[in-house]
mmCIF file as Biopython writes it, N, C-alpha, C and O atoms, coordinates in Angstrom:
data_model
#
loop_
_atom_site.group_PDB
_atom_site.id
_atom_site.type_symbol
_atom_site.label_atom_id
_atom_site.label_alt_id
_atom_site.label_comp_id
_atom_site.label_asym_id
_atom_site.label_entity_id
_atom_site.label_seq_id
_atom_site.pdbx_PDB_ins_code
_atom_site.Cartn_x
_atom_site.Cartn_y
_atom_site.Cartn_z
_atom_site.occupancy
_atom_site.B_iso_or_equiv
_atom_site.auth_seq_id
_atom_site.auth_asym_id
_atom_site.pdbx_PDB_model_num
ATOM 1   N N  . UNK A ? 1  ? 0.842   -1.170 0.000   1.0 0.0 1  A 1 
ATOM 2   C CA . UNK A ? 1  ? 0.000   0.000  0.000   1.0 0.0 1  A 1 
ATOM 3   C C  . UNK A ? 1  ? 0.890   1.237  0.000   1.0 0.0 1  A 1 
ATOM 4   O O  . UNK A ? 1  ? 1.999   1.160  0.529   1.0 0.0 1  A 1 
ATOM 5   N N  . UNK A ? 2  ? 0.529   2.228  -0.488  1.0 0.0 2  A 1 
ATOM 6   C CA . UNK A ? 2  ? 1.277   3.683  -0.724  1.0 0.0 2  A 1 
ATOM 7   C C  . UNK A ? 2  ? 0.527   4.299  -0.087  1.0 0.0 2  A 1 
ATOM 8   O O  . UNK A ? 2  ? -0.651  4.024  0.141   1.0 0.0 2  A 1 
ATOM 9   N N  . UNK A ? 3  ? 1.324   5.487  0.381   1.0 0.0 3  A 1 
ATOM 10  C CA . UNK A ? 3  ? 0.651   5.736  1.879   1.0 0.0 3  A 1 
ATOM 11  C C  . UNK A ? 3  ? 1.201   7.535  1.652   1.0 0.0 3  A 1 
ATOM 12  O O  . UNK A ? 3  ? 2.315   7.775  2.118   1.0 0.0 3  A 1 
ATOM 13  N N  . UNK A ? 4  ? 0.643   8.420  1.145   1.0 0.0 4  A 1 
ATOM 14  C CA . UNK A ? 4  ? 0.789   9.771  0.737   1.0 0.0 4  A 1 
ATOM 15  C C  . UNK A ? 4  ? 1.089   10.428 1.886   1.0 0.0 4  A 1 
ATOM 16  O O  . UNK A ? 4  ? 0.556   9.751  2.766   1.0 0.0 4  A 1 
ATOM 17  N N  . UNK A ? 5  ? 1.798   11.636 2.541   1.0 0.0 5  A 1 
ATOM 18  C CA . UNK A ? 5  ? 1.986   12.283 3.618   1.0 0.0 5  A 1 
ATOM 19  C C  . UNK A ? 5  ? 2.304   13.696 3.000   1.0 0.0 5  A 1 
ATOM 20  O O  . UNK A ? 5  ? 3.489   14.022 3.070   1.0 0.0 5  A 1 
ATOM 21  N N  . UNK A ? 6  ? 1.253   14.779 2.278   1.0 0.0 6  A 1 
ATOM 22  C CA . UNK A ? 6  ? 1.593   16.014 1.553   1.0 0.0 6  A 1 
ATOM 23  C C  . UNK A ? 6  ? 2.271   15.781 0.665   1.0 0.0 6  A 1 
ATOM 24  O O  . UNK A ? 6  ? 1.661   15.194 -0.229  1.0 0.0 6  A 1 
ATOM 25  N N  . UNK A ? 7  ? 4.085   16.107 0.305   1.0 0.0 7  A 1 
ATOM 26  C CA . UNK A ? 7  ? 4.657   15.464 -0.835  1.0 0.0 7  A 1 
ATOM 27  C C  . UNK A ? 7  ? 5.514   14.705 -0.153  1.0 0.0 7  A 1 
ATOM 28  O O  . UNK A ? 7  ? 6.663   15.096 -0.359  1.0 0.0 7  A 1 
ATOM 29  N N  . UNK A ? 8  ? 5.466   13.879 0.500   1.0 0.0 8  A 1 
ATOM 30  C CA . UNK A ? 8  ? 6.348   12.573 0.945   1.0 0.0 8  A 1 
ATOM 31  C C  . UNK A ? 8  ? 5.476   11.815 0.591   1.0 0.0 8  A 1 
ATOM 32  O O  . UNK A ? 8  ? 4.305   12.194 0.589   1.0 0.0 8  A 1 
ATOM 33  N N  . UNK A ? 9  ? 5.907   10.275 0.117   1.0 0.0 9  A 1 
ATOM 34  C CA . UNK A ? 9  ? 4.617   8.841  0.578   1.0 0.0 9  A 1 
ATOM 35  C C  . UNK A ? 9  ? 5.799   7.812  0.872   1.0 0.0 9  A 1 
ATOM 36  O O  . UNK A ? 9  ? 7.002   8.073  0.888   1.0 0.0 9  A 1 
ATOM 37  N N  . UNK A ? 10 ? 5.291   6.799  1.060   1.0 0.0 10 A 1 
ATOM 38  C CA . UNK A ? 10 ? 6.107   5.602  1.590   1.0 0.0 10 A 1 
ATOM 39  C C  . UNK A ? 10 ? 5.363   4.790  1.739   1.0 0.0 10 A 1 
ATOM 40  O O  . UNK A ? 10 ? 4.346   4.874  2.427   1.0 0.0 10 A 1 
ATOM 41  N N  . UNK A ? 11 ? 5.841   3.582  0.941   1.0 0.0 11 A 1 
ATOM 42  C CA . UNK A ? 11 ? 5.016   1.787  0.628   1.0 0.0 11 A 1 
ATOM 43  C C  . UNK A ? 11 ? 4.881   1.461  2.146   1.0 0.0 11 A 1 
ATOM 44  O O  . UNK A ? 11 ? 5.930   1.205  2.737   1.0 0.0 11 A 1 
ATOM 45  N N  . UNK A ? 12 ? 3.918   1.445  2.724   1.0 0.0 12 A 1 
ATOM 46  C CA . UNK A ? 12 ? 4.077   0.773  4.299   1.0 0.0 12 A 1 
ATOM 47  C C  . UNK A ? 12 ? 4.323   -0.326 4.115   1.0 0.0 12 A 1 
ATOM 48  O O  . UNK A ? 12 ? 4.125   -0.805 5.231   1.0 0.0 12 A 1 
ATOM 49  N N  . UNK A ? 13 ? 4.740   -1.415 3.254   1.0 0.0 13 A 1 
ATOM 50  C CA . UNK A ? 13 ? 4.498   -2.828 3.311   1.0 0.0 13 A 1 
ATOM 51  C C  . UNK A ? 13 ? 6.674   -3.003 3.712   1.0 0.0 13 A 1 
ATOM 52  O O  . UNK A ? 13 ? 7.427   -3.969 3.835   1.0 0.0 13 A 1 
ATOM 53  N N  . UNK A ? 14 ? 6.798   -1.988 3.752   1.0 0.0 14 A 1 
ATOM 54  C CA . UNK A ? 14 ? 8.646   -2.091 4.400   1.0 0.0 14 A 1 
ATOM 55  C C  . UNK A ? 14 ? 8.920   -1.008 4.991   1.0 0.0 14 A 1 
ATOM 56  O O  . UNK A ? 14 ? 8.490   -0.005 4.423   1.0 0.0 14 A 1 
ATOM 57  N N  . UNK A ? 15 ? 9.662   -0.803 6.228   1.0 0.0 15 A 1 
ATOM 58  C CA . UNK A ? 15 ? 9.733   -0.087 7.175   1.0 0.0 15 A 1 
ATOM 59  C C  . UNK A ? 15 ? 10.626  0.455  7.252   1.0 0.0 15 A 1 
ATOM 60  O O  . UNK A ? 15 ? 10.957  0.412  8.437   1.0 0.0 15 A 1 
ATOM 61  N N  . UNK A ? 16 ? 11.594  1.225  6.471   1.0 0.0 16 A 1 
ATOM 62  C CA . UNK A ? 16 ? 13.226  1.117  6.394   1.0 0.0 16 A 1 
ATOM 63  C C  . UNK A ? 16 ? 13.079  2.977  5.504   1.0 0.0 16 A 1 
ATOM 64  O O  . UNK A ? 16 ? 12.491  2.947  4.423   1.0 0.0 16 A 1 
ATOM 65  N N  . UNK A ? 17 ? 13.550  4.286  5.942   1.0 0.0 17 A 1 
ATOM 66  C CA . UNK A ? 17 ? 13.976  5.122  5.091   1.0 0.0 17 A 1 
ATOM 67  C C  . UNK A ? 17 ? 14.126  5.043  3.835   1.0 0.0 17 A 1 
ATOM 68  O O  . UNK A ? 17 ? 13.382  5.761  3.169   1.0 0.0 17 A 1 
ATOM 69  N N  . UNK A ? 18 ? 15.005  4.261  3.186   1.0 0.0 18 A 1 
ATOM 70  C CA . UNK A ? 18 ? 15.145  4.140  1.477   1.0 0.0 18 A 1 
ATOM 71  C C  . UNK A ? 18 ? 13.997  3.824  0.662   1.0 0.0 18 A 1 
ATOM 72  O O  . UNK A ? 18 ? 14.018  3.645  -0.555  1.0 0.0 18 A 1 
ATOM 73  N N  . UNK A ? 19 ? 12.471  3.741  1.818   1.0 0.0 19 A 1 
ATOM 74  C CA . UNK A ? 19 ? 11.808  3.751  0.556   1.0 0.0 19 A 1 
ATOM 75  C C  . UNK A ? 19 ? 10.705  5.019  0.532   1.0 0.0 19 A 1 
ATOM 76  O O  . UNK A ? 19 ? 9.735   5.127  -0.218  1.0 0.0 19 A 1 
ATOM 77  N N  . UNK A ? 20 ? 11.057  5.755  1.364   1.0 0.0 20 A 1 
ATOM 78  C CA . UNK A ? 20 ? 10.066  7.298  0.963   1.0 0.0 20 A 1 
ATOM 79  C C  . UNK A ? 20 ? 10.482  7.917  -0.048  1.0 0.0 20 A 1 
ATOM 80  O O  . UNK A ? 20 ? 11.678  8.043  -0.312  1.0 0.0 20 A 1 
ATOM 81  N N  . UNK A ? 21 ? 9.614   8.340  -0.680  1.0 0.0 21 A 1 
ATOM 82  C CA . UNK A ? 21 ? 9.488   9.077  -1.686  1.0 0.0 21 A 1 
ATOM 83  C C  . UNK A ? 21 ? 9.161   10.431 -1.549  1.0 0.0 21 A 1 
ATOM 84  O O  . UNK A ? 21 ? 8.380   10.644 -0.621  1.0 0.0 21 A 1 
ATOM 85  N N  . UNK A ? 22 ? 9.609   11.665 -2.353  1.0 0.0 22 A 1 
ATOM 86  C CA . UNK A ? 22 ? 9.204   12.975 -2.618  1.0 0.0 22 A 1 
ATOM 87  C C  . UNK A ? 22 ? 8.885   13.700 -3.969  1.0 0.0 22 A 1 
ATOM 88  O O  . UNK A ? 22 ? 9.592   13.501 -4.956  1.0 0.0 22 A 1 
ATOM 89  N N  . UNK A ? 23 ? 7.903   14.469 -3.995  1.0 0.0 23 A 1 
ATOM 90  C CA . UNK A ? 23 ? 7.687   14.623 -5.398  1.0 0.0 23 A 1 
ATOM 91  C C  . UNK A ? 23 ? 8.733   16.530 -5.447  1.0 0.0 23 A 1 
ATOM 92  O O  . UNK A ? 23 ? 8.792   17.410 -4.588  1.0 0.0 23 A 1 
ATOM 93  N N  . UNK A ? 24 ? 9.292   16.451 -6.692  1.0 0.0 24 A 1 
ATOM 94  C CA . UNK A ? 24 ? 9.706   17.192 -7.162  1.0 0.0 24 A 1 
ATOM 95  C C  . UNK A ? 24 ? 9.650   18.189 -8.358  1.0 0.0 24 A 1 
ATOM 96  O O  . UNK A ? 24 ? 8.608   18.080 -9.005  1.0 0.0 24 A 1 
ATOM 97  N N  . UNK A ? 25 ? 10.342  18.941 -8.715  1.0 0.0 25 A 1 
ATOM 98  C CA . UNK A ? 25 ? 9.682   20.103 -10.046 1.0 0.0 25 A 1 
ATOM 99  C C  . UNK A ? 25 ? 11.266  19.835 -10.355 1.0 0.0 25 A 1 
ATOM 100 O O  . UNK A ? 25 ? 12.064  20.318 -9.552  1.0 0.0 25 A 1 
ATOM 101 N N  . UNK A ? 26 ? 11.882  18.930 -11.719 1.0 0.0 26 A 1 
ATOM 102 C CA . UNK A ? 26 ? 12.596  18.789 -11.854 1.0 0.0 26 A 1 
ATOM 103 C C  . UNK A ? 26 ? 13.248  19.116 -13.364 1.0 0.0 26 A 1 
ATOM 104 O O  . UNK A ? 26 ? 13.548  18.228 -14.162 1.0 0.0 26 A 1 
ATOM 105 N N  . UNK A ? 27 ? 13.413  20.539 -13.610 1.0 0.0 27 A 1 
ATOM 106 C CA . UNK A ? 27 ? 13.430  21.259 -15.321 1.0 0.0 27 A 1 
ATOM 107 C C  . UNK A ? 27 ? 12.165  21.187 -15.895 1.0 0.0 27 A 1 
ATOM 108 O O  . UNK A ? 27 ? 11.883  20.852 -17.046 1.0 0.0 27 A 1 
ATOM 109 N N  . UNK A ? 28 ? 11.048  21.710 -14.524 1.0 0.0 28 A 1 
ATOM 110 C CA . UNK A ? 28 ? 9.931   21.739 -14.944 1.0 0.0 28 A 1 
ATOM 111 C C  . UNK A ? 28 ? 9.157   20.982 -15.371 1.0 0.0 28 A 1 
ATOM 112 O O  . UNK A ? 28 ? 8.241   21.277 -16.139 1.0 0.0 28 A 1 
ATOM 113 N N  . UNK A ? 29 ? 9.485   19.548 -14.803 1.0 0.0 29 A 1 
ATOM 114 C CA . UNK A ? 29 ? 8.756   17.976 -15.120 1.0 0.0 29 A 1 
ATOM 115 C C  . UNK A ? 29 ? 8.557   17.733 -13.842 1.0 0.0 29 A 1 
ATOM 116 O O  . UNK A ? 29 ? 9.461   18.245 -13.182 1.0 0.0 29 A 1 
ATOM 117 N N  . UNK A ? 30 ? 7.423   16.932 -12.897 1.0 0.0 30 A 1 
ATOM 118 C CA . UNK A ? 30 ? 7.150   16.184 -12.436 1.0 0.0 30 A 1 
ATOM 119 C C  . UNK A ? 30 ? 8.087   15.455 -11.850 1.0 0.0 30 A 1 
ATOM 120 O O  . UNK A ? 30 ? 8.790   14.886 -12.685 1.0 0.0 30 A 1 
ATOM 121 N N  . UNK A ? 31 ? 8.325   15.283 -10.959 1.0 0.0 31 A 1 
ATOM 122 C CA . UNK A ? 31 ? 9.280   13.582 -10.818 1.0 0.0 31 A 1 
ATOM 123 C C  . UNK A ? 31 ? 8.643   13.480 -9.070  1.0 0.0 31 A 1 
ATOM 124 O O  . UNK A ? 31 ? 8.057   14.313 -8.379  1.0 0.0 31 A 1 
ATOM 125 N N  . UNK A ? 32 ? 9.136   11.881 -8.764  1.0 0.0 32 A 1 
ATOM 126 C CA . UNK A ? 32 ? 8.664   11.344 -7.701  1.0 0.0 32 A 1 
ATOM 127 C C  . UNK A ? 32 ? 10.282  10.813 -7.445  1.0 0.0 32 A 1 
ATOM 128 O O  . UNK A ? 32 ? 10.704  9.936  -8.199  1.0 0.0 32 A 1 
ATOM 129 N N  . UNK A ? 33 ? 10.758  11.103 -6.873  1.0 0.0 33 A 1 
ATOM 130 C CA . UNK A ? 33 ? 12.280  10.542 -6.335  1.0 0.0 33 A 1 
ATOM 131 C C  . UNK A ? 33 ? 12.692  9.847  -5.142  1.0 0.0 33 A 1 
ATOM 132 O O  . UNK A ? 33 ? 11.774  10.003 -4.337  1.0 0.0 33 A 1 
ATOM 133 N N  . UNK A ? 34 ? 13.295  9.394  -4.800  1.0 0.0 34 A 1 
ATOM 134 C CA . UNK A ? 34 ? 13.959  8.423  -3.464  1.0 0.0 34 A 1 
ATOM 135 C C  . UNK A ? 34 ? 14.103  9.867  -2.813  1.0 0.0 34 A 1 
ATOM 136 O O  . UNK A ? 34 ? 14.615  10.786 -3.452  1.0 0.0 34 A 1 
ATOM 137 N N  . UNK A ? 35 ? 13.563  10.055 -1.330  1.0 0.0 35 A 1 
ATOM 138 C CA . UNK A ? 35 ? 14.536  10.860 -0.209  1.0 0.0 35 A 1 
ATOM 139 C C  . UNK A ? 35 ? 15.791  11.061 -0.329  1.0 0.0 35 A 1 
ATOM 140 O O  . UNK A ? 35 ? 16.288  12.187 -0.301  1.0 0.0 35 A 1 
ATOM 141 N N  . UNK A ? 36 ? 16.318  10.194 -0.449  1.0 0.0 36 A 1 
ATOM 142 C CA . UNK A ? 36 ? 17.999  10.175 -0.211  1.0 0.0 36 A 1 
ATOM 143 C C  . UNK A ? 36 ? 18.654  10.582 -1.511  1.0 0.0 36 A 1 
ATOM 144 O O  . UNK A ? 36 ? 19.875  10.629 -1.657  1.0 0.0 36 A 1 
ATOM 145 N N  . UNK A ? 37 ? 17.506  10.959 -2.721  1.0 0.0 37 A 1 
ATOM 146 C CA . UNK A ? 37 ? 18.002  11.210 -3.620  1.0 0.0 37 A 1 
ATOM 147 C C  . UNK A ? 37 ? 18.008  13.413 -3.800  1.0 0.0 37 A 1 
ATOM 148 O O  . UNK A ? 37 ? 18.601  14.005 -4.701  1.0 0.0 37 A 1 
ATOM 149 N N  . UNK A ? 38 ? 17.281  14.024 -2.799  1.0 0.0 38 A 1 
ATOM 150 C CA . UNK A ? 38 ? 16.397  15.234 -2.644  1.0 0.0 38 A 1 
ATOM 151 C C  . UNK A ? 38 ? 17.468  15.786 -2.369  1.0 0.0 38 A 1 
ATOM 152 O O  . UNK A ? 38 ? 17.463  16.745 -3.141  1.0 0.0 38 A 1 
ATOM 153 N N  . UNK A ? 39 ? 18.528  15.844 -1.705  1.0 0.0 39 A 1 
ATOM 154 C CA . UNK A ? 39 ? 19.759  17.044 -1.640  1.0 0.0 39 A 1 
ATOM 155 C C  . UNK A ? 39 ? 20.334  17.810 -3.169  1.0 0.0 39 A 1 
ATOM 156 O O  . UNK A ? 39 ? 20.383  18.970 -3.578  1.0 0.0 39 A 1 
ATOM 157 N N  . UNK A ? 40 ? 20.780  16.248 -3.805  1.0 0.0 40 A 1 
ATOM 158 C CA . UNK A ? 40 ? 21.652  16.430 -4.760  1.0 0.0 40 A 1 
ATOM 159 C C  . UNK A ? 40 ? 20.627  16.922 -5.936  1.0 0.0 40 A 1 
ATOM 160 O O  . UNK A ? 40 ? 21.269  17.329 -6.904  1.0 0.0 40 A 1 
ATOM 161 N N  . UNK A ? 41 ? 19.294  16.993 -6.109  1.0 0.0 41 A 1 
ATOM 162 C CA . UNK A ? 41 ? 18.675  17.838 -6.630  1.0 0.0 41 A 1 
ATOM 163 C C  . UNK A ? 41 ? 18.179  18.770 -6.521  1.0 0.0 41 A 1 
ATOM 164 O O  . UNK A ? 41 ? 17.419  19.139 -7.416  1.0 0.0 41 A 1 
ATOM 165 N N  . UNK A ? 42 ? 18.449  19.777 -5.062  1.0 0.0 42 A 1 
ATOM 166 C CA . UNK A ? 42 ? 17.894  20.544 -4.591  1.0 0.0 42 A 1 
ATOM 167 C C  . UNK A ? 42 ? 19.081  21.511 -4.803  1.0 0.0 42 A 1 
ATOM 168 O O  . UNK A ? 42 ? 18.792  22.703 -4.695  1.0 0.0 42 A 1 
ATOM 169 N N  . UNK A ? 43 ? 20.579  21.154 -5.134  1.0 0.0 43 A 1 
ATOM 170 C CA . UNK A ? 43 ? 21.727  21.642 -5.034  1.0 0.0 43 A 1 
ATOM 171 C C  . UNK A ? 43 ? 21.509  21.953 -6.481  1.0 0.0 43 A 1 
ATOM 172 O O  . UNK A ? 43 ? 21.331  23.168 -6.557  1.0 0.0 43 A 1 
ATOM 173 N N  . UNK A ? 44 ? 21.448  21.438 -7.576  1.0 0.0 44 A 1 
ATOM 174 C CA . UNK A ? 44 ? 21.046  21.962 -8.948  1.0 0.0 44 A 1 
ATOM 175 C C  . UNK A ? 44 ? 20.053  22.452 -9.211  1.0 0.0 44 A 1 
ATOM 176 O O  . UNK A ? 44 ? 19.735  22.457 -10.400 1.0 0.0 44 A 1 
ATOM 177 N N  . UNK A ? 45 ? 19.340  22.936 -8.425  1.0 0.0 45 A 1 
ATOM 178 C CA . UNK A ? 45 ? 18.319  23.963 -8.787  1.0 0.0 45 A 1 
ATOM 179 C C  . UNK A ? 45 ? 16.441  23.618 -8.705  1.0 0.0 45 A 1 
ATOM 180 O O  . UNK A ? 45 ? 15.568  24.475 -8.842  1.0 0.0 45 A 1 
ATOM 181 N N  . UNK A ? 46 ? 16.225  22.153 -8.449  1.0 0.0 46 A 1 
ATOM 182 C CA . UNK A ? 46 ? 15.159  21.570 -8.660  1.0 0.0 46 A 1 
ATOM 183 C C  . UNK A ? 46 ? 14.390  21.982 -7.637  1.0 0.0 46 A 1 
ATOM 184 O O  . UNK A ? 46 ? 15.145  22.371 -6.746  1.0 0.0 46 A 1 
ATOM 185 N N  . UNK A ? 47 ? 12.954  22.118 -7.234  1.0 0.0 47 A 1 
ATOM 186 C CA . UNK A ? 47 ? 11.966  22.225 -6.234  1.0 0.0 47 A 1 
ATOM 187 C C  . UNK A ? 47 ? 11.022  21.446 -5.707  1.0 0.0 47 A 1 
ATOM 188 O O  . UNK A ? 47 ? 9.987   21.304 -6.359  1.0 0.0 47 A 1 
ATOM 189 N N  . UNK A ? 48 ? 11.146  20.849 -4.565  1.0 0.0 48 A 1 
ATOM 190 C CA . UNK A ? 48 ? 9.979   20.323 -3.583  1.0 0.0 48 A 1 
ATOM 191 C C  . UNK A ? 48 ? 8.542   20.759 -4.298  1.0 0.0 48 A 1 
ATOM 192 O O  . UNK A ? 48 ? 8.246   21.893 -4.674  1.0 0.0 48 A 1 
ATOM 193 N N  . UNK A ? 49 ? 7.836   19.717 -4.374  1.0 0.0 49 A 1 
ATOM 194 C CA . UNK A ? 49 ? 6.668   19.809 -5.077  1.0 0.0 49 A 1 
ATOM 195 C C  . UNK A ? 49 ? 6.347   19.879 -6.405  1.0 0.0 49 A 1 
ATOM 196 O O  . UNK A ? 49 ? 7.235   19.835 -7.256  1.0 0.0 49 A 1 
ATOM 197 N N  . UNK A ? 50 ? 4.865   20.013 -6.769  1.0 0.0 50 A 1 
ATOM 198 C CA . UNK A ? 50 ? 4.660   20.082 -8.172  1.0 0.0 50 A 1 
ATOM 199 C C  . UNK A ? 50 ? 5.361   21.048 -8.987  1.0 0.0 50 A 1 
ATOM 200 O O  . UNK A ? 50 ? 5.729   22.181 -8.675  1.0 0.0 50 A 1 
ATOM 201 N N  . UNK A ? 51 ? 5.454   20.592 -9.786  1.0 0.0 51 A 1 
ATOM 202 C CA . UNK A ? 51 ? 5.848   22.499 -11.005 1.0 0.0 51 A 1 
ATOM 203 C C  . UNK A ? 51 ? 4.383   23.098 -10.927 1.0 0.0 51 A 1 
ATOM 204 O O  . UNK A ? 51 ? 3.328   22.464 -10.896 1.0 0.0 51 A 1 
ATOM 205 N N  . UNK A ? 52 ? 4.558   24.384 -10.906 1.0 0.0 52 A 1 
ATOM 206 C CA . UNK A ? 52 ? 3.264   25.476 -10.579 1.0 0.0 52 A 1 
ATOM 207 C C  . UNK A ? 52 ? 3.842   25.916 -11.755 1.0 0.0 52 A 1 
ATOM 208 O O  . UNK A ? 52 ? 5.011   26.296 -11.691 1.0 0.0 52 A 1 
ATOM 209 N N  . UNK A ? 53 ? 3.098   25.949 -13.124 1.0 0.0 53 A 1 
ATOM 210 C CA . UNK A ? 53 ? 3.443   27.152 -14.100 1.0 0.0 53 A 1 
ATOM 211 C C  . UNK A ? 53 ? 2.272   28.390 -13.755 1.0 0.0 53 A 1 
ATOM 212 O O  . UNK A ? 53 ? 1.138   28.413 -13.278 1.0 0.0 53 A 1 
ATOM 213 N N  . UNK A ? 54 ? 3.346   29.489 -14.343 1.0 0.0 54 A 1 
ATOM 214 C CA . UNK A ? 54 ? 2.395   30.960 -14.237 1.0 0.0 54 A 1 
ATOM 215 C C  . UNK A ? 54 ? 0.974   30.659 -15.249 1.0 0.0 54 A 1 
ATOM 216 O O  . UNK A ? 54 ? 1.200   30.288 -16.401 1.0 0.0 54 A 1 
ATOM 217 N N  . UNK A ? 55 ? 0.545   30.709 -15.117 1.0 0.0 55 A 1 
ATOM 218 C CA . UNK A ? 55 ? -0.816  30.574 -15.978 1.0 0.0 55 A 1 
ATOM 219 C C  . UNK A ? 55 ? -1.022  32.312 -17.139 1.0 0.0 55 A 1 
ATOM 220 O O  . UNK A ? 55 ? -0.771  33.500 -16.935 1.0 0.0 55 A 1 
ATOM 221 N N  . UNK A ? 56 ? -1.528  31.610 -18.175 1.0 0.0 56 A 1 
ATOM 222 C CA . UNK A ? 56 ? -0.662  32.803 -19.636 1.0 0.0 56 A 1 
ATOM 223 C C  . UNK A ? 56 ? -1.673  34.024 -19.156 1.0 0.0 56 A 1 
ATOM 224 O O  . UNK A ? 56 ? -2.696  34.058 -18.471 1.0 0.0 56 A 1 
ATOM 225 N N  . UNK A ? 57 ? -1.140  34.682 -19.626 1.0 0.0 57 A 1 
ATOM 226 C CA . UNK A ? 57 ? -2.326  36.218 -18.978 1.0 0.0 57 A 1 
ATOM 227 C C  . UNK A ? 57 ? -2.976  36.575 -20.632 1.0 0.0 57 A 1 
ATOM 228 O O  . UNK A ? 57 ? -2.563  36.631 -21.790 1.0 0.0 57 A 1 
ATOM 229 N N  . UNK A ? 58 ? -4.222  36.756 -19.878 1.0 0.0 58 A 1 
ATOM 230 C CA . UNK A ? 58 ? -5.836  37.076 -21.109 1.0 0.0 58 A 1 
ATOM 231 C C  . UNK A ? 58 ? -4.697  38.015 -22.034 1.0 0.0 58 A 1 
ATOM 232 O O  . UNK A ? 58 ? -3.836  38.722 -21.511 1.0 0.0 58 A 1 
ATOM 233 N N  . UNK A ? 59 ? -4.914  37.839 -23.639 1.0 0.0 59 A 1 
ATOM 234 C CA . UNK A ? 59 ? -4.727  38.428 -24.523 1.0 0.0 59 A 1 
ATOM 235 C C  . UNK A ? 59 ? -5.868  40.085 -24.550 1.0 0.0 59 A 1 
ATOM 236 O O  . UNK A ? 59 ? -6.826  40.335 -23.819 1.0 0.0 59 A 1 
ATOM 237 N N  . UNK A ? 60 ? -5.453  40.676 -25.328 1.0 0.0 60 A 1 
ATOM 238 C CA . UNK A ? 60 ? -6.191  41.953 -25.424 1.0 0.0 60 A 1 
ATOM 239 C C  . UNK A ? 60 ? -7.846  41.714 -25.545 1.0 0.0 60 A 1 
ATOM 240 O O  . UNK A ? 60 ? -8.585  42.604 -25.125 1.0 0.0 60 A 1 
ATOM 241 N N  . UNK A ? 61 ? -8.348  40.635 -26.059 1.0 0.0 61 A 1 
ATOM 242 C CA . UNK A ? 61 ? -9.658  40.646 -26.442 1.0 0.0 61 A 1 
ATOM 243 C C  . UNK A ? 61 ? -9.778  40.941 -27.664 1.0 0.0 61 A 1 
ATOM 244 O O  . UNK A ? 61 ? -8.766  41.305 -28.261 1.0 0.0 61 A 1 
ATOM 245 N N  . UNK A ? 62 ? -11.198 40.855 -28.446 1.0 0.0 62 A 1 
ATOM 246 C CA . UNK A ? 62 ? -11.732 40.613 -29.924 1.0 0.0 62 A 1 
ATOM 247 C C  . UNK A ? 62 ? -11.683 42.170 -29.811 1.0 0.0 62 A 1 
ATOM 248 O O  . UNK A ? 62 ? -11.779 42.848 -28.788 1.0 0.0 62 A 1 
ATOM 249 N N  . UNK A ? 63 ? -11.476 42.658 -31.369 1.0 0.0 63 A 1 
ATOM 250 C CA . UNK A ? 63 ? -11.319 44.104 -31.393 1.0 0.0 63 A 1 
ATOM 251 C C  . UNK A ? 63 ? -13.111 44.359 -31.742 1.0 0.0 63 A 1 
ATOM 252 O O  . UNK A ? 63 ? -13.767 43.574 -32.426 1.0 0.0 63 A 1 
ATOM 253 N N  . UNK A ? 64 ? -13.736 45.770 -31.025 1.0 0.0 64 A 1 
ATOM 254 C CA . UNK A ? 64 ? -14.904 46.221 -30.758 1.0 0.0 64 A 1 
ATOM 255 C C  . UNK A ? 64 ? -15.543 46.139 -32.116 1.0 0.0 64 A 1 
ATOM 256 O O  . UNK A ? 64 ? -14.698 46.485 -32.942 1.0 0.0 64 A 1 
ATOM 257 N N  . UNK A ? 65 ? -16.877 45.772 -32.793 1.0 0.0 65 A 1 
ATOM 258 C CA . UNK A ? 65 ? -17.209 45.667 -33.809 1.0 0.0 65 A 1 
ATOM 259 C C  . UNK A ? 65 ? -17.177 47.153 -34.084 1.0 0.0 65 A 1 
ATOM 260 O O  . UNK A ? 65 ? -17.129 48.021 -33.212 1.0 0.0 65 A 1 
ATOM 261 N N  . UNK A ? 66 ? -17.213 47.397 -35.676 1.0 0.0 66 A 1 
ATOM 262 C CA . UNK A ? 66 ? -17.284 49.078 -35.809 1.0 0.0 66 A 1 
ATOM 263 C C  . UNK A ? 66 ? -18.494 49.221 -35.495 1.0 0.0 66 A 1 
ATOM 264 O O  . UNK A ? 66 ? -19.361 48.427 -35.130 1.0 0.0 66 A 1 
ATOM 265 N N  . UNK A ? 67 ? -18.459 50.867 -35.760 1.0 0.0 67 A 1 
ATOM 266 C CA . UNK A ? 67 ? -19.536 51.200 -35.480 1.0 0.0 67 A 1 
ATOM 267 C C  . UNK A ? 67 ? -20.826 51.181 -36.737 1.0 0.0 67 A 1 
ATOM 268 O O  . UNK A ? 67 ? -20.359 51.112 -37.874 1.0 0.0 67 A 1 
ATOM 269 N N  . UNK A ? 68 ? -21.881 51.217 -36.686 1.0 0.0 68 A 1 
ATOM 270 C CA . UNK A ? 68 ? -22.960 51.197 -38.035 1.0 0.0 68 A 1 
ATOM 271 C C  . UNK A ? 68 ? -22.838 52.961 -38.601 1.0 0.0 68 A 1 
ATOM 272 O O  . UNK A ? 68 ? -22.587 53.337 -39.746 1.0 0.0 68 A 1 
ATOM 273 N N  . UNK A ? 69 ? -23.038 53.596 -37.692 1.0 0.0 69 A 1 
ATOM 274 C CA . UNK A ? 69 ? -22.967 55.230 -37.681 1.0 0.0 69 A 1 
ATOM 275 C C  . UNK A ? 69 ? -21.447 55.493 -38.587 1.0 0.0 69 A 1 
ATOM 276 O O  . UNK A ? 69 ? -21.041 56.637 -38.793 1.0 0.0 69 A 1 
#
């Protein structure tokens, strides 16, 4: 069973550190990594948790129909 804790989880079916997991933002991909693997990607630049992209900002809108007048 996988057993989620925010962004940690860990298989309860073995009791031992090496098998928690953390999710990461890794060149802006997703990844789920070993704990023991989270320094040496945190040292190159990667982030704890999902990737959050900025969400695109509204374009100008449809230009105003003319006028009939």
């Amino acid at each position: 069973m996988i057993i989620i804790f925010g962004i940690a989880a860990f298989n309860s079916s073995y009791s031992n550190n090496k098998d928690l997991k953390i999710v990461i933002c890794h060149r802006n991909h997703q990844l789920v990594i070993p704990l023991s693997a989270l320094e040496a990607h945190l040292k190159h630049g990667d982030t704890v948790g999902s990737c959050i992209q900025d969400p695109i900002p509204p374009g100008p809108g449809p230009a105003p129909a003319p006028s009939p007048y």
